[in-house]
C-alpha positions as CSV (number, residue, x, y, z in Angstrom):
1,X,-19.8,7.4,16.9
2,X,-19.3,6.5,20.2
3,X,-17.7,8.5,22.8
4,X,-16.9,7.9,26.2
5,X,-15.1,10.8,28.9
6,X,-12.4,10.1,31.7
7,X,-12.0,6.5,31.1
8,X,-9.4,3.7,32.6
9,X,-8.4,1.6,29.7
10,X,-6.1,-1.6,30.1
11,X,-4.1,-3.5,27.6
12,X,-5.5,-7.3,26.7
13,X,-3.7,-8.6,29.3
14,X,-3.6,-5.9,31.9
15,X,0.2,-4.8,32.5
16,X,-0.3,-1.2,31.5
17,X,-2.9,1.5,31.9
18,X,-4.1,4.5,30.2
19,X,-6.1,7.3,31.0
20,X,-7.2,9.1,28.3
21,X,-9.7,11.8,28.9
22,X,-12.1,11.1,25.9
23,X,-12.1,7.2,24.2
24,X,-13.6,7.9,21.0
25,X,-15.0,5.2,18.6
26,X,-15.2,6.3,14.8
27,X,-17.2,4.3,12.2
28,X,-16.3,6.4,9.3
29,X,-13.5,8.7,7.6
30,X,-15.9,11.5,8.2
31,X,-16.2,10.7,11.8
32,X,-12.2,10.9,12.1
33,X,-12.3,14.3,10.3
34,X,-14.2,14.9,13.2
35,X,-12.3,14.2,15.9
36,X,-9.1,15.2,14.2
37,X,-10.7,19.0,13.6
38,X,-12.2,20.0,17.0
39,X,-9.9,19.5,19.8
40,X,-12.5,21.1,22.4
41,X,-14.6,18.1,22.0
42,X,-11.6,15.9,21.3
43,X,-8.4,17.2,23.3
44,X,-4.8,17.0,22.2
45,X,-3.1,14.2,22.2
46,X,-5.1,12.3,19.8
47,X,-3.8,8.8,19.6
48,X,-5.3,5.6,17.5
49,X,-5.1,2.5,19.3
50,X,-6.3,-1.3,17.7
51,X,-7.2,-4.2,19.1
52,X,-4.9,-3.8,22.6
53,X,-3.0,-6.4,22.2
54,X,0.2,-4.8,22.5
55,X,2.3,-5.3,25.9
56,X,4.1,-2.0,24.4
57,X,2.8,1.4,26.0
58,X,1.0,2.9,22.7
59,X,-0.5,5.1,23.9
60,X,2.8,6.9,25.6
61,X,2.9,7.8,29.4
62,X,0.9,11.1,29.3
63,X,-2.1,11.0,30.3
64,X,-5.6,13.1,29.0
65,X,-6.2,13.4,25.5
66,X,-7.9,11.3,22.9
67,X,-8.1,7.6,22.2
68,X,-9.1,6.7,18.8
69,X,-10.6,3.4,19.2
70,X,-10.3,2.2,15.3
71,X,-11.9,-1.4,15.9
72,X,-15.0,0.1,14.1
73,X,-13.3,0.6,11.0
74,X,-12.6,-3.2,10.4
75,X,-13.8,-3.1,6.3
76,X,-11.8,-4.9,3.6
77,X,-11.9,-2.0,0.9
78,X,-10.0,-4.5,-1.8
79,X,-7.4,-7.1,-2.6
80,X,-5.7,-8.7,-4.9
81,X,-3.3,-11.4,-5.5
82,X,-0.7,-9.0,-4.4
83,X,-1.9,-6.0,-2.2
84,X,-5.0,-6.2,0.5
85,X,-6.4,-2.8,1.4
86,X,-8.6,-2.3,4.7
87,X,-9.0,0.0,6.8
88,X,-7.4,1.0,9.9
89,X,-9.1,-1.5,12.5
90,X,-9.0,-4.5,10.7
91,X,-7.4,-7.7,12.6
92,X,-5.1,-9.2,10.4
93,X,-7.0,-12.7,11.0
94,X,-9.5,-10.8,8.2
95,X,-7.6,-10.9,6.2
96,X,-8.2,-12.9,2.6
97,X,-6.3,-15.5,2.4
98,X,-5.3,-17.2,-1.3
């Protein structure tokens, strides 16, 4: 898992910026348990952000706390005709298509 402390991180295109004090990259469940559990290593807020596409402030006008970076968790887990299952970081341009 990759970890990174008092980082500047920018939407895609740039019009907002957050400062979170650890960005945090999980590449399993376990490693969220993790992060979620030990808020010395991983300080309060803890916030999941995607791909940064959004021009929406996600990750809320505080600054500090933890950014879960979920693009490592990109798996399709299952689908079906009806219902696709992935997890947390996966693009929607993944996505099976019938």
């Amino acid at each position: 898992m990759d970890s990174q402390q008092d980082v500047t991180v920018k939407n895609w295109d740039g019009t907002w910026t957050y400062h979170p004090r650890v960005k945090v990259r999980p590449e399993s469940v376990e490693d969220l348990v993790e992060i979620v559990t030990d808020p010395v290593r991983f300080p309060s807020p803890v916030r999941p952000a995607g791909s940064m596409h959004s021009t929406a402030r996600m990750n809320g006008d505080d600054e500090g706390g933890t950014m879960v970076d979920m693009t490592a968790m990109n798996r399709i887990l299952h689908f079906t005709d009806d219902t696709v299952t992935v997890e947390a970081g996966a693009p929607m341009a993944t996505s099976p298509r019938r």
